[in-house]
C-alpha atoms as a printed R data frame, in Angstrom:
   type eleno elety resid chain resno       x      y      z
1  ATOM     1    CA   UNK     A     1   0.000  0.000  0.000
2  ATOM     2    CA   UNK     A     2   1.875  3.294 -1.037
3  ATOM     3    CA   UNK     A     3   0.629  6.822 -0.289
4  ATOM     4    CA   UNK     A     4  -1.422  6.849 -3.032
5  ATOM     5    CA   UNK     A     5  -3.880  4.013 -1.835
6  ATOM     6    CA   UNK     A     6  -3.876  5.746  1.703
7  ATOM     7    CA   UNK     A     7  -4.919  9.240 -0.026
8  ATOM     8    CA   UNK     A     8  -8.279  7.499 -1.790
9  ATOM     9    CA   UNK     A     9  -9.244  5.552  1.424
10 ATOM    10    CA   UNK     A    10  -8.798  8.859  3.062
11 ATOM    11    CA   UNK     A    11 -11.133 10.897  0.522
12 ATOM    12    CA   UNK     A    12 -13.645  8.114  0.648
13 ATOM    13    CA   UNK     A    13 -14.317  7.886  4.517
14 ATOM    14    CA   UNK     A    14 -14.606 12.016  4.608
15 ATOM    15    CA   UNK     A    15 -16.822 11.580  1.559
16 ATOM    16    CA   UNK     A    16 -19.214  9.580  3.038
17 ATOM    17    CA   UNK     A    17 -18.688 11.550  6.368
18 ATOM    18    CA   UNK     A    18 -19.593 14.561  4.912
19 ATOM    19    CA   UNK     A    19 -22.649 12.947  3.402
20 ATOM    20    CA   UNK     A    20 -23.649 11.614  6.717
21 ATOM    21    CA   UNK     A    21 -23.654 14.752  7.921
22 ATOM    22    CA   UNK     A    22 -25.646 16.494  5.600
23 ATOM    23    CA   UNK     A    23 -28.142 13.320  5.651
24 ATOM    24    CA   UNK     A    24 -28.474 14.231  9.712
25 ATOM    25    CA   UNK     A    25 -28.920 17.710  9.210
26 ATOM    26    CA   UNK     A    26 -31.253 17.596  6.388
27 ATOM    27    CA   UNK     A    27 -32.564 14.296  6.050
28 ATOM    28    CA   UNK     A    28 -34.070 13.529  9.427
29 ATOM    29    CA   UNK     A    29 -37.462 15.714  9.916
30 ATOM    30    CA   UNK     A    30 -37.397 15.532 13.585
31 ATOM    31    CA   UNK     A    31 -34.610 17.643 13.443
32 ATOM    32    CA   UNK     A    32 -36.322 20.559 11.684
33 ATOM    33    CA   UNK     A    33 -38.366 21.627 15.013
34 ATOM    34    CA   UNK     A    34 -35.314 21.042 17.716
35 ATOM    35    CA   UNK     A    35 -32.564 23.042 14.996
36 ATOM    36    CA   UNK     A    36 -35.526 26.164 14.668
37 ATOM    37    CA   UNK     A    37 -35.693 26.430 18.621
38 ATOM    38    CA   UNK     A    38 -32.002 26.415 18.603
39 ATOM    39    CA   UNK     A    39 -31.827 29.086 15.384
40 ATOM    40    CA   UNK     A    40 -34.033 31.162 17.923
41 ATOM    41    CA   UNK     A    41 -32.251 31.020 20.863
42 ATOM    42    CA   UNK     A    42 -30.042 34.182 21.204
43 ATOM    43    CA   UNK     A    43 -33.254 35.829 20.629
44 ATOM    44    CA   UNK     A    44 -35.307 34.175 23.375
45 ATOM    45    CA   UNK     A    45 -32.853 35.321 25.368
46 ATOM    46    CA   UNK     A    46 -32.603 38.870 24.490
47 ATOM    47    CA   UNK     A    47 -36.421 38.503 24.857
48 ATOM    48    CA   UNK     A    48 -36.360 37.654 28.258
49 ATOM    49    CA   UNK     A    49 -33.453 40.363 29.167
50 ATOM    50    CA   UNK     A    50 -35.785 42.921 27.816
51 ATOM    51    CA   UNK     A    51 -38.553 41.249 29.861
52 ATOM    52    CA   UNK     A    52 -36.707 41.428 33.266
53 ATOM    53    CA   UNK     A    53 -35.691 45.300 32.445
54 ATOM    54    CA   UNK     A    54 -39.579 46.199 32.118
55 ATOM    55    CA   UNK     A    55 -38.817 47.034 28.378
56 ATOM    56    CA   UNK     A    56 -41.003 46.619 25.982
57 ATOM    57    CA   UNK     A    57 -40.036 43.541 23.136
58 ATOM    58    CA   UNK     A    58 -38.688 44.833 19.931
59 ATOM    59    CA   UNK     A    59 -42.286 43.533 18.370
60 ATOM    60    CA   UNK     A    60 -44.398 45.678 20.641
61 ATOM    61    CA   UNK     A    61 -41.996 48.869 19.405
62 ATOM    62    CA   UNK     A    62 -42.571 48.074 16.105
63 ATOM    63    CA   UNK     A    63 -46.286 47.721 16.088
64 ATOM    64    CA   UNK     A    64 -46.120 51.415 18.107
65 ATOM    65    CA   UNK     A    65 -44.181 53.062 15.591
């Protein structure tokens, strides 16, 4: 086995890793509803900064301007 052989094993296994990956990520739809919470959650917790200042949330100033 030269370098060569090692080189083609190599770009197979991160081949089908990659594809594994993307199969997880986009495949599976159970994932859909636990990756949206997650998309949202530096915005919950802005949300519930605001909320423990007594501000307003940034949708109730935009529905008063």
């Amino acid at each position: 086995m030269d370098i060569n052989d090692l080189r083609s094993i190599m770009t197979v296994i991160f081949l089908l890793t990659f594809l594994g990956i993307v199969w997880w990520a986009y495949g599976m739809k159970g994932n859909k509803k636990r990756f949206d919470e997650a998309a949202n959650l530096p915005f919950a917790d802005e949300e519930a900064d605001r909320a423990e200042l007594g501000l307003s949330s940034l949708n109730e100033q935009r529905k008063t301007s």
